[in-house]
N, C-alpha and C positions, 0 to 999 in steps of 0.2 A: 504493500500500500504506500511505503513513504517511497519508492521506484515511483510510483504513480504520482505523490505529488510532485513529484520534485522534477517527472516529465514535465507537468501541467504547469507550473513556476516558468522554467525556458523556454516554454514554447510561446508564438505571440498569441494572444486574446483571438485575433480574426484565422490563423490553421489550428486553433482547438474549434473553435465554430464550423470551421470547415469538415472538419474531419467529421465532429456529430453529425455534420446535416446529412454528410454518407451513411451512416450507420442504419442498419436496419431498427425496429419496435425490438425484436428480442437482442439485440445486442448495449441496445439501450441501458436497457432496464439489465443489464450483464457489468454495465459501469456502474450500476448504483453501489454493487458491492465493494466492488475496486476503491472508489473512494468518494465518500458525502459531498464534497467540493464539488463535484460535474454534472451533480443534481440542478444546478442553475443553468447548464448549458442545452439542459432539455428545450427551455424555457422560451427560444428564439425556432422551435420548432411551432407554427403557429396552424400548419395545416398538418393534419394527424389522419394518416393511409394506415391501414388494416388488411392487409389481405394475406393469401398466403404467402405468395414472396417474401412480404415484409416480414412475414410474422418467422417462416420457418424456412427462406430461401427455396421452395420447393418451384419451379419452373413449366414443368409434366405432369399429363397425371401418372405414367408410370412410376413416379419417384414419391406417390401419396403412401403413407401405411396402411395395411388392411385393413389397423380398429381405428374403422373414422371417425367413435367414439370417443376413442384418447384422445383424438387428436384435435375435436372440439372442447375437449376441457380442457388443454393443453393451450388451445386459444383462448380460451377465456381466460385460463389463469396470466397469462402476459399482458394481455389487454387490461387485465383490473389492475398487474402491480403497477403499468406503465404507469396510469392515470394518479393511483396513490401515490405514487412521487413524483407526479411533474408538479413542476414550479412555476409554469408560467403565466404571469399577469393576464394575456389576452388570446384565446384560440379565436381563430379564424372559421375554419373549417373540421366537420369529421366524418370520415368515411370506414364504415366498416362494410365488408365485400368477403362473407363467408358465410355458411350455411350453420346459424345460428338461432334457437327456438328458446321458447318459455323457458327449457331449464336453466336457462342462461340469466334470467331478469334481473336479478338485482345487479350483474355486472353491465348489464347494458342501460339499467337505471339510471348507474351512480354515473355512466359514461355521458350519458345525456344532462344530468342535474349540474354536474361539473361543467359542461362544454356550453350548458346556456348563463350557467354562473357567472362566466369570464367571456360572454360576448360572440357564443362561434353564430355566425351569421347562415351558414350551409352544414345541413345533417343530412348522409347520407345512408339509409342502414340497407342495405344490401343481404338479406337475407335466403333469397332463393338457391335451393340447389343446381338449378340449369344455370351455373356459373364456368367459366372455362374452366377451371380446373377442376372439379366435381362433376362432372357429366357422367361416370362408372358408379355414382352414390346416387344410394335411396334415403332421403332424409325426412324420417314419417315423424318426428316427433309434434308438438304441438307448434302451430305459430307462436312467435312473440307479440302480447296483446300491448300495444303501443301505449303506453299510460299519457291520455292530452293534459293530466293533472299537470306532468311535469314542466309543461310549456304555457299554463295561465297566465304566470307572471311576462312572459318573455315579451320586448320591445325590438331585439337584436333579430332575430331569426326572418331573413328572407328568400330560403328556400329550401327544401324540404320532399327528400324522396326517402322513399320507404316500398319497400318491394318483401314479400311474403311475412306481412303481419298481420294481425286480425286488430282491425280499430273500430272501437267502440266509445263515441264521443258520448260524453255526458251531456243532459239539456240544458247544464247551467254553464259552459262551457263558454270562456270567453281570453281564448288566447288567438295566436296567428294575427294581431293584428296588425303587422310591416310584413308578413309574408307575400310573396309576390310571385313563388313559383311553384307548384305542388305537382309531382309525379306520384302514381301509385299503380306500382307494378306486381300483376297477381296477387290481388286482393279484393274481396268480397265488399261492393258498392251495393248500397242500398236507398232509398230515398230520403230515409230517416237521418242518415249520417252526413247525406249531401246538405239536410238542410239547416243543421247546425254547423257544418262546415262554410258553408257562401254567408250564414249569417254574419260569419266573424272576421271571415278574411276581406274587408274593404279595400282592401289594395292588392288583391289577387290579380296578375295580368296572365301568366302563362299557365295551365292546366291540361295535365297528361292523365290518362287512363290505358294502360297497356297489359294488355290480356286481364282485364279483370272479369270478376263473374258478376253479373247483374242479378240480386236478387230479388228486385224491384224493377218497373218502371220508376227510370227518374227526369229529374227535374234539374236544368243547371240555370240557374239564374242569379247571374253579376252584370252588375253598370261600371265596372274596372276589367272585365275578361278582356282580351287582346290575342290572346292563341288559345287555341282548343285542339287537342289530338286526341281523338278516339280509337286505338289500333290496336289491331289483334285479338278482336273484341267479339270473334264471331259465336252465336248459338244455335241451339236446335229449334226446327217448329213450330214442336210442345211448349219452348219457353222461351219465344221471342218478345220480346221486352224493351219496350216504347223508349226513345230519347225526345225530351221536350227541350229545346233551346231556347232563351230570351237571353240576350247579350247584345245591347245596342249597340255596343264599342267593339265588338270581335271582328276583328281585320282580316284573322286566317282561323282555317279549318281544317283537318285533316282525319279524316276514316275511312280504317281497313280493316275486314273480318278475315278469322283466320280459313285457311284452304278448304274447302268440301262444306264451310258453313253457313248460315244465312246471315243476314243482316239486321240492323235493329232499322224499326219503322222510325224517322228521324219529321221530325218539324222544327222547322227554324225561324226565327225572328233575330237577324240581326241585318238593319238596315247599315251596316258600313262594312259588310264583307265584301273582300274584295280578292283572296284565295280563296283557292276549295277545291283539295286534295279527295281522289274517293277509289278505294281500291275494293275492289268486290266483284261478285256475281249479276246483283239486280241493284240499279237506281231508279228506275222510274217507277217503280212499283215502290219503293219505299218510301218518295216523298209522296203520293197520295192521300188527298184527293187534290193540294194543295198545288201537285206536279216540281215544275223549277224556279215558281215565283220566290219563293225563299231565297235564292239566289238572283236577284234580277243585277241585284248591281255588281255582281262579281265579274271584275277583270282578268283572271286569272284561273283555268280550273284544268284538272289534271285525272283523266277518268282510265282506271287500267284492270284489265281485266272485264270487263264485260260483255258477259252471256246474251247480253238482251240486244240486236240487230241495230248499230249504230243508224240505220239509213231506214229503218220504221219508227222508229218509238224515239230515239235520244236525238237525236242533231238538227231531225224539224222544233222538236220541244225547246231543244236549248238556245238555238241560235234566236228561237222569237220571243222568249220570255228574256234570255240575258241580255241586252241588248245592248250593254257595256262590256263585252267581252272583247279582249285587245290577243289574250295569249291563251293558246288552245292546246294541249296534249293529250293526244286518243291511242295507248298502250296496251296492247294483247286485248282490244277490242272483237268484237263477231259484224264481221260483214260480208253479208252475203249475196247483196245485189249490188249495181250500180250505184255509188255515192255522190252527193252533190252538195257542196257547203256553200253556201252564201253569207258575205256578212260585209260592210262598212265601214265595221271598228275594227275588225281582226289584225294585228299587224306581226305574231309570231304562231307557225299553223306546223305543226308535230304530229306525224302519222306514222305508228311505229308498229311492226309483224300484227297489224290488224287483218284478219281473215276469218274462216271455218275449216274446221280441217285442213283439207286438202284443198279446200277452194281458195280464190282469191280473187278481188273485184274486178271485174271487167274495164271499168271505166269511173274514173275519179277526176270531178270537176269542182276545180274552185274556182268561185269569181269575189274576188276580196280586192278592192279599190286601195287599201290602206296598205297591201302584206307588204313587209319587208324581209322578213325569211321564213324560208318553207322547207323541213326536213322530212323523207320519205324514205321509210325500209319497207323493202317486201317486193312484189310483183305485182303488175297490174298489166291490162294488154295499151291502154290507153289513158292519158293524165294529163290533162289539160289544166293551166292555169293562169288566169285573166288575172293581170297583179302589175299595173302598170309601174308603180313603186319600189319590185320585188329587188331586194340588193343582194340577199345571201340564199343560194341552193346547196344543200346535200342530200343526195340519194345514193341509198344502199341498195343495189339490184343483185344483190350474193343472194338471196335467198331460192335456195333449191324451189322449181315447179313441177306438179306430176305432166304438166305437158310442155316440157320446157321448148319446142318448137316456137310458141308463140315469146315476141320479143318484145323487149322492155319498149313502151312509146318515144316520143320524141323529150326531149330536153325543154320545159316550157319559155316560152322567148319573154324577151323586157327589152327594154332601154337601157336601166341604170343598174343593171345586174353588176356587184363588183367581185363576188365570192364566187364561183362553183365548182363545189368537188361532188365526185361521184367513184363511187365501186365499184366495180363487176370482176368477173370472173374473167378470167383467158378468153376460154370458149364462147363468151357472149361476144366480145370485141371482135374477136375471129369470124363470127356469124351475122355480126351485124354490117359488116363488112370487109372485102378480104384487104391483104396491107394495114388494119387498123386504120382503116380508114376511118371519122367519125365526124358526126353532124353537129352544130352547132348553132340556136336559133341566137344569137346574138343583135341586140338593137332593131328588133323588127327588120333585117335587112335580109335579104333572101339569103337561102341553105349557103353557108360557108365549106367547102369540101376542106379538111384537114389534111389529107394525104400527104400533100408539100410542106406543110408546116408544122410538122407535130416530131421531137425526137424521143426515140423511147429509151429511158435509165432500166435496162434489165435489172439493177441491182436492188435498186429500189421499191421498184414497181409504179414508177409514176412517169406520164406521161406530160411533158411538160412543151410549151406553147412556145417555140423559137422568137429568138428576139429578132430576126428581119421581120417575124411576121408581123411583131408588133408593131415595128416602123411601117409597112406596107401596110396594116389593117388601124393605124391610129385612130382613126377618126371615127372607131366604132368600139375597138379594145379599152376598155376603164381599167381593168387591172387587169393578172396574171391569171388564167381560167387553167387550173390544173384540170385533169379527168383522171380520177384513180380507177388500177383494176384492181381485184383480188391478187394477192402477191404473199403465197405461204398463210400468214393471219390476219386474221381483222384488223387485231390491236396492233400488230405493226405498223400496217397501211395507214391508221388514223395519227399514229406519232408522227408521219411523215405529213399528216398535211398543212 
């Protein structure tokens, strides 16, 4: 021990600081013994990690022990000593990120009473087993019941996640009030909770729910929401379970149910949304009866995965009820006929491995006066787009066809186009014409033949636009118009453009 002090004497103040802030939670608490004096150099640790690394250097799960029982009491016991002897005036933050339950509480009590004691403004408890390093473990014990007693008092705390506890607020219950960010992941929402929960938190802005179980139709209603994420929220039939929104101020929205599941029936009232993320099976059927007026003012919306025929049901609905819509993304959609979007306002239009099966659309018309870029994967026989403004094209035409005879359409023409890159395979270039020869609707001005002016980088795979041509063709050329083909990978091809 006097080795130790008389290290800590010659060394300066700012390499013994340095050196703790390397030190892991169990090596920490490994100094206390060594010598009382280095109890104070905890103390500039102000944000406090928990996880297994920290706790037991463990990296893999191959390197966990069998009894993943020891080795939760093995966490908890360094976790409490840490806390019994830190010294420091103000925590900041606490994260603990291990598969810890009820039998644990009084350790994770005292960790909580201590960290809003001294001002931590972010609690993270991380409880679930579907953690990266526990994915081989079954952790059946009881949840930890989140005591909101402990955070009544609290003025410091503004944000707050908590993933596999079971919370059960009291009705007299008046903490959270500077909280401003709540996640709650794999946990049992109810209506009753939500409504002492929105009653306290006045300065709530950001609100997550990820895979929780709805034991209730609820109800979210705040005049401070500002984000809303509903995801991974999917259920059964039997117990589809109503979401009522009121949030006058909510800018953004985001829900996704999880694979094979239904959706909840969703009503909204927030006249200032202006995102709207929505990943699923069925939309139109779940805002009924009410349809996408709920969304009228949304600029921005982002729809993937959908069972229901973009070109019946969602894109006449949406384009005439939203009729502020600027930026459009239609991902792993179902289209089965001819498409045709019309719109005004539209000025960013995303169409990405939309089809049926095997099928894929015949013919896709956009007439968007406003577009400035237009991005398209997949195959179609024909693709027209009216976009006098249009500046940036990319198209992916990699996508294998079961009748791949029929060839990608033409390139849609503009004036002010200054971006376009495009995909394809070998064999489509080769087919579309021999020599790579390739078409170019460039400035409204009739078919440009490439043959002369195109050199190909085999190395690369990019086919790149000779500079005589550009002197020869000035007065129609705005910038440099690569044409990418398939070249070994996707993600090669795109680092290249």
């Amino acid at each position: 021990m006097k080795r130790c002090e008389n290290l800590k004497s010659k060394l300066p103040d700012c390499i013994v600081s340095y050196i703790f802030s390397k030190l892991s939670m169990k090596d920490l608490v490994k100094t206390s013994t060594l010598s009382k004096q280095w109890l104070h150099e905890w103390g500039f640790r102000t944000d406090l990690n928990f996880d297994l690394q920290n706790m037991f250097h463990y990296n893999t799960i191959q390197e966990l022990p069998k009894n993943f029982p020891l080795l939760q009491s093995q966490f908890a016991t360094i976790l409490d000593q840490f806390m019994m002897h830190y010294q420091g005036a103000m925590i900041h933050s606490i994260r603990v990120n291990f598969p810890l339950g009820d039998q644990h509480r009084d350790v994770i009590d005292k960790l909580i009473s201590k960290g809003i004691a001294k001002g931590a403004k972010r609690i993270e408890l991380l409880f679930s087993n579907e953690t990266n390093y526990t994915t081989d473990f079954i952790f059946e014990g009881e949840p930890y019941k989140f005591p909101f007693t402990l955070l009544s008092d609290t003025y410091s705390l503004t944000h707050l996640h908590l993933e596999k506890c079971l919370l059960v607020a009291p009705m007299d219950f008046s903490g959270f009030k500077n909280l401003r960010t709540l996640v709650l992941h794999i946990i049992d929402v109810s209506q009753d909770m939500f409504r002492g929960l929105f009653s306290n938190c006045i300065h709530l802005v950001d609100f997550t729910l990820d895979n929780c179980n709805f034991i209730s139709d609820i109800q979210i209603t705040s005049s401070t929401l500002f984000h809303l994420n509903i995801v991974n929220c999917g259920i059964s039939i039997q117990e589809r379970k109503k979401i009522d929104i009121s949030a006058p101020n909510l800018s953004s929205f985001q829900y996704s149910s999880c694979i094979d599941c239904q959706v909840h029936p969703i009503k909204i009232e927030a006249h200032m949304l202006s995102k709207f993320s929505f990943t699923g099976g069925e939309i139109f059927r779940i805002f009924k009866p009410v349809g996408f007026s709920g969304l009228k003012n949304v600029t921005t919306i982002v729809l993937d995965g959908l069972l229901e025929c973009l070109c019946e049901f969602i894109v006449p609905k949406l384009f005439s009820k939203c009729c502020q819509l600027e930026d459009v993304t239609f991902k792993n959609c179902r289209i089965m006929y001819d498409l045709t979007i019309t719109s005004r306002k539209l000025r960013h239009l995303k169409i990405i491995d939309c089809g049926y099966k095997h099928l894929t659309p015949d013919e896709i018309t956009v007439v968007a006066l406003n577009l400035s870029s237009f991005e398209y994967s997949g195959y179609t026989r024909e693709l027209h787009v009216k976009a006098p403004r249009l500046l940036k094209v990319f198209w992916n035409a990699t996508k294998e066809e079961r009748y791949p005879h029929h060839l990608f359409g033409a390139i849609p023409r503009s004036r002010h186009v200054q971006n376009l890159a495009m995909i394809m395979m070998p064999s489509q270039v080769s087919q579309s014409k021999p020599n790579y020869d390739v078409y170019l609707y460039v400035c409204c001005q009739p078919l440009i033949v490439a043959r002369n002016i195109l050199s190909q980088n085999r190395h690369s795979g990019i086919l790149h636009c000779g500079t005589a041509a550009i002197r020869k063709y000035r007065h129609v050329w705005i910038g440099l118009f690569e044409l990418i083909y398939w070249h070994k990978f996707y993600e090669t091809v795109r680092e290249n453009l």
